[in-house]
C-alpha positions, 0 to 999 in steps of 0.5 A: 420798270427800269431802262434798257437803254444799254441793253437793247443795243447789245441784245439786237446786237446779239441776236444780229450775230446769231442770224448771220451766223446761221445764214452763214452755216447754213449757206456754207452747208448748202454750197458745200453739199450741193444739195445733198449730193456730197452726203449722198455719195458717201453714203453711197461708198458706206453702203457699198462697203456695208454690202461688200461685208455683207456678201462676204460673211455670206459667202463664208456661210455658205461654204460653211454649210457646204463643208459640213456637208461635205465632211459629213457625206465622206464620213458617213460613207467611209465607215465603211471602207475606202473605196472610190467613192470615199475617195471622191467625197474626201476630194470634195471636202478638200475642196470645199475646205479651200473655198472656205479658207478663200471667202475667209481671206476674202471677208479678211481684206474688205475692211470694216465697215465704216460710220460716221463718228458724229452719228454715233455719238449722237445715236447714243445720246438721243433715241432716234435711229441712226438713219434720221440722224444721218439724215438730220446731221447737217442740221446740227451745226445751225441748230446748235448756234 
C-alpha cells in the first residue's frame, strides 16, 4: 500500500471546504427565508393568483350556461311569434351576452398563472410532484455541493 503523505492533506482539505460551504448554504438559506416564511409568502401570492384564475373561468362558465339558457329559452319561445315575452327573454339573452363578454375581459386581465422555473425544471426530471418538490427546493443547493 503506498503513502498518502500528499494526498490526505489535500482530501481534509477538500472536504473541509465542502462542510464550510454547505454551513454557508444552508446558514444563508435559513437567514434568507426565515424559516420558511419568505417561500410561504410567495407561495401565498402563487396561489392567490392561481385562485383568482380559477374564480374567473368559472364565472366565464357560468355565464356560458347562462347564455345558452337564455338563447335558448327566446328561441323556443319566439318561434312563435314576437310577442312581449319574446321580447323579454331577447333583453335577457342580451344581457346575459354582456356578462359573459365582462367575466371574459375579466379572466383577460388577471394574468397567467405564474410558477417557479426551478420547479418546473425539476418536476420534469424527477418523478416527484411539484408540491414536494417546492417543498424540498431550498434543499437543492446544499445537496447539489
Amino acid at each position: 500500500m503506498p503513502k498518502l503523505t500528499w494526498r490526505s492533506p489535500i482530501l481534509g482539505a477538500g472536504l473541509a471546504l465542502v462542510a464550510i460551504e454547505t454551513c454557508g448554504s444552508v446558514s444563508y438559506l435559513l437567514t434568507r427565508d426565515g424559516g420558511g416564511s419568505a417561500i410561504n409568502r410567495a407561495n401565498m401570492t402563487v396561489a392567490e393568483q392561481a385562485r383568482r384564475i380559477e374564480l374567473a373561468d368559472a364565472a366565464v362558465a357560468d355565464a356560458k350556461v347562462a347564455l345558452d339558457t337564455a338563447e335558448t329559452a327566446a328561441t323556443s319561445e319566439c318561434k312563435t311569434g314576437r310577442g312581449p315575452k319574446c321580447q323579454g327573454l331577447e333583453v335577457r339573452e342580451r344581457e346575459a351576452r354582456t356578462e359573459l363578454e365582462a367575466a371574459r375581459a375579466k379572466a383577460g386581465s388577471i394574468g397567467a398563472k405564474s410558477t417557479n422555473p426551478l420547479v418546473s425544471r425539476l418536476v420534469a426530471m424527477l418523478p416527484i410532484s411539484e408540491e414536494r418538490v417546492a417543498l424540498f427546493e431550498p434543499l437543492v443547493l446544499p445537496l447539489t455541493l
